[in-house]
TORKOL-4160 file (C-alpha; in steps of 0.2 Angstrom, whole numbers, padded with zeros to 4 digits, m for minus):
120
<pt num="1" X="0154" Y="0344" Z="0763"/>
<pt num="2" X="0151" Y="0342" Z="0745"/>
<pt num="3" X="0134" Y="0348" Z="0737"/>
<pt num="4" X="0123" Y="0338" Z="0722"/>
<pt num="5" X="0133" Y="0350" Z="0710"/>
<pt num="6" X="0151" Y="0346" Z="0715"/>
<pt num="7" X="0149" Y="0327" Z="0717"/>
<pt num="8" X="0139" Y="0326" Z="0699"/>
<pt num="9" X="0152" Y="0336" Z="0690"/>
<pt num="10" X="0167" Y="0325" Z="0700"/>
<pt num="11" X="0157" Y="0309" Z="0695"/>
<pt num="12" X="0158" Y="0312" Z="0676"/>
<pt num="13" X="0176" Y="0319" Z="0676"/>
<pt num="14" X="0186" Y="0309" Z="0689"/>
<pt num="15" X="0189" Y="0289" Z="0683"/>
<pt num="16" X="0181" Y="0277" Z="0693"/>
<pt num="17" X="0194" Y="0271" Z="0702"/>
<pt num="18" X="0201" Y="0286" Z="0704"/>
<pt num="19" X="0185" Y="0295" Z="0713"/>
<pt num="20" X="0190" Y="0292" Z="0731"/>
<pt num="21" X="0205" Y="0302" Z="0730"/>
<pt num="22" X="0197" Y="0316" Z="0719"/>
<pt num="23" X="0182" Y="0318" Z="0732"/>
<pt num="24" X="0195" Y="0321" Z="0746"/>
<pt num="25" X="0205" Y="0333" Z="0735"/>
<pt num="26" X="0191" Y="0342" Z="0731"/>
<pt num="27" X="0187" Y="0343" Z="0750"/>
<pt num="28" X="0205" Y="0348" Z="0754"/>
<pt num="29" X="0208" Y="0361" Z="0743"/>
<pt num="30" X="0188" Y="0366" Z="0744"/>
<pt num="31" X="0193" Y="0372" Z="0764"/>
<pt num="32" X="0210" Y="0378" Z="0761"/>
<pt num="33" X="0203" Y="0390" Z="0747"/>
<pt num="34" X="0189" Y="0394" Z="0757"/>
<pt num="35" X="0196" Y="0393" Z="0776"/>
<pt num="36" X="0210" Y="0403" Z="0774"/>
<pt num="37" X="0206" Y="0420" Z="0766"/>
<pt num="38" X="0186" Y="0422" Z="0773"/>
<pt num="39" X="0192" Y="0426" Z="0791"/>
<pt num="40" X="0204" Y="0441" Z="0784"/>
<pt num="41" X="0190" Y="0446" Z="0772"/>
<pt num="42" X="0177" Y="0448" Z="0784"/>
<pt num="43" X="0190" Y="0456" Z="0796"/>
<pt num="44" X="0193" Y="0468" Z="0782"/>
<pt num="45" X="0173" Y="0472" Z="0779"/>
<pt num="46" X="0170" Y="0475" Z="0799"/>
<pt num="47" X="0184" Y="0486" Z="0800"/>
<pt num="48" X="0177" Y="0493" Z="0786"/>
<pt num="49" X="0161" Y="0499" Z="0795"/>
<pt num="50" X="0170" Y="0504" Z="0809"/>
<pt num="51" X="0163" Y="0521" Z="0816"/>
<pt num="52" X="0172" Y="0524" Z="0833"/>
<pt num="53" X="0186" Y="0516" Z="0837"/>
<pt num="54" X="0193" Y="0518" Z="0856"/>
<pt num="55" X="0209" Y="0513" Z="0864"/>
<pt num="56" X="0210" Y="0501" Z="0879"/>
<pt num="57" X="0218" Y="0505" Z="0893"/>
<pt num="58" X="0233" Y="0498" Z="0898"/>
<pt num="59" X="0232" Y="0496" Z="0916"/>
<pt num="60" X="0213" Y="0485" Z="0911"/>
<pt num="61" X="0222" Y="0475" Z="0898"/>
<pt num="62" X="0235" Y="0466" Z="0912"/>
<pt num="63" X="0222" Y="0465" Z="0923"/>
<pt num="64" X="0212" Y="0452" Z="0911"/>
<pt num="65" X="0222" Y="0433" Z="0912"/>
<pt num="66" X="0217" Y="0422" Z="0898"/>
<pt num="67" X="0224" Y="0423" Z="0878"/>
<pt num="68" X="0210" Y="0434" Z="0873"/>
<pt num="69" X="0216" Y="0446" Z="0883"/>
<pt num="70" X="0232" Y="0445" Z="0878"/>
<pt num="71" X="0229" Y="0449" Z="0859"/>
<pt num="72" X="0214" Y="0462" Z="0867"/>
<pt num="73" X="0231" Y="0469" Z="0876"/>
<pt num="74" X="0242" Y="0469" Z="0859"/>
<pt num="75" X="0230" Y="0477" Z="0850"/>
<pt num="76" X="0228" Y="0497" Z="0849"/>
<pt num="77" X="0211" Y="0501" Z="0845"/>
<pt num="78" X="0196" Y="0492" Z="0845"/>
<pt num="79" X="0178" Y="0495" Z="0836"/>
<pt num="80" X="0162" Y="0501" Z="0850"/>
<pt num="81" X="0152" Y="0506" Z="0836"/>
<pt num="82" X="0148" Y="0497" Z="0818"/>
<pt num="83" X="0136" Y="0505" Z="0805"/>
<pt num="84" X="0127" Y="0490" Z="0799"/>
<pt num="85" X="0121" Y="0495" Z="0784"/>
<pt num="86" X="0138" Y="0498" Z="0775"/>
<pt num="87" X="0142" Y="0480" Z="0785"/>
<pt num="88" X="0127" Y="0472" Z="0777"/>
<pt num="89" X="0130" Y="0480" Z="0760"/>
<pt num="90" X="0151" Y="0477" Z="0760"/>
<pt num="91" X="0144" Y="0456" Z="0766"/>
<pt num="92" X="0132" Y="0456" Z="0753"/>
<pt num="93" X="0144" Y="0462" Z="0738"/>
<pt num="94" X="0155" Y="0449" Z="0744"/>
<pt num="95" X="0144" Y="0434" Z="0744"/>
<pt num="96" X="0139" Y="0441" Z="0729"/>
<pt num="97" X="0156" Y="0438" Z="0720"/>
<pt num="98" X="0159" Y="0421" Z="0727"/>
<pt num="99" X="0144" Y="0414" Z="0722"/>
<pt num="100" X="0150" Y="0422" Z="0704"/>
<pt num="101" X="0166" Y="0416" Z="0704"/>
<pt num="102" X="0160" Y="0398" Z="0710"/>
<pt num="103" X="0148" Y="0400" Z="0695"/>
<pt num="104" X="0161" Y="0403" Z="0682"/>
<pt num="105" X="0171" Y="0390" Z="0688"/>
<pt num="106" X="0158" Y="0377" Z="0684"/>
<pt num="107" X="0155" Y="0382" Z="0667"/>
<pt num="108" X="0170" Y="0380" Z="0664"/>
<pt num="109" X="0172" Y="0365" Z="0673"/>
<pt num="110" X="0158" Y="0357" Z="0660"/>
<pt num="111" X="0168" Y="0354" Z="0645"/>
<pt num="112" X="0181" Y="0346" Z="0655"/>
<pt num="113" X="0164" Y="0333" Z="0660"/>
<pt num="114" X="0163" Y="0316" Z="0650"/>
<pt num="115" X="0145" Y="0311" Z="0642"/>
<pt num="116" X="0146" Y="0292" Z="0646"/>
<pt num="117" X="0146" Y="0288" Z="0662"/>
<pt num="118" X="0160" Y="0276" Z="0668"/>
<pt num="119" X="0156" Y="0258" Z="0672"/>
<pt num="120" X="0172" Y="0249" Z="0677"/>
């Protein structure tokens, strides 16, 4: 979903005719740069603040049915115990530099911007 910011800036750079297609690129390539990486970053952050990690035992593992199980089963060690405040801190910091990145990347989106808006 777009916010005021993107659709404003997309407005005064994209040609009229041309703004459909530059609103769903922006949408795809939006969710692929964000869909992708996020889930392996905030798996990096909680086994970050991992404290105890404890194995599972086999024999419980086979007796579970469904796919969960089955990557439960695959996987050595799981977390029992998080310390949340390096979680909360390590989640912060990295909100922090996407909300920086996504800042830089809109000042230097501006130039690019026309002054006249496009009747056609």
């Amino acid at each position: 979903m777009p916010n005021a910011t993107n659709v404003l800036l997309l407005g005064r750079s994209a040609p009229l005719d041309q703004r459909t297609l530059a609103t769903g690129l922006q949408s795809f390539f939006g969710r692929l740069v964000a869909g992708i990486p996020s889930p392996l970053a905030y798996g990096a952050i909680l086994e970050a603040s991992c404290l105890i990690k404890a194995r599972e035992s086999e024999v419980e593992s086979r007796k579970r049915q469904s796919w969960v199980s089955l990557i439960i089963y695959f996987q050595e060690e799981k977390c029992i115990l998080y310390n949340t405040e390096t979680m909360g801190v390590h989640t912060a910091i990295f909100l922090a530099a996407i909300k920086a990145l996504g800042i830089v990347f809109f000042l230097v989106a501006i130039p690019f911007t026309s002054k006249t808006d496009q009747v056609g």
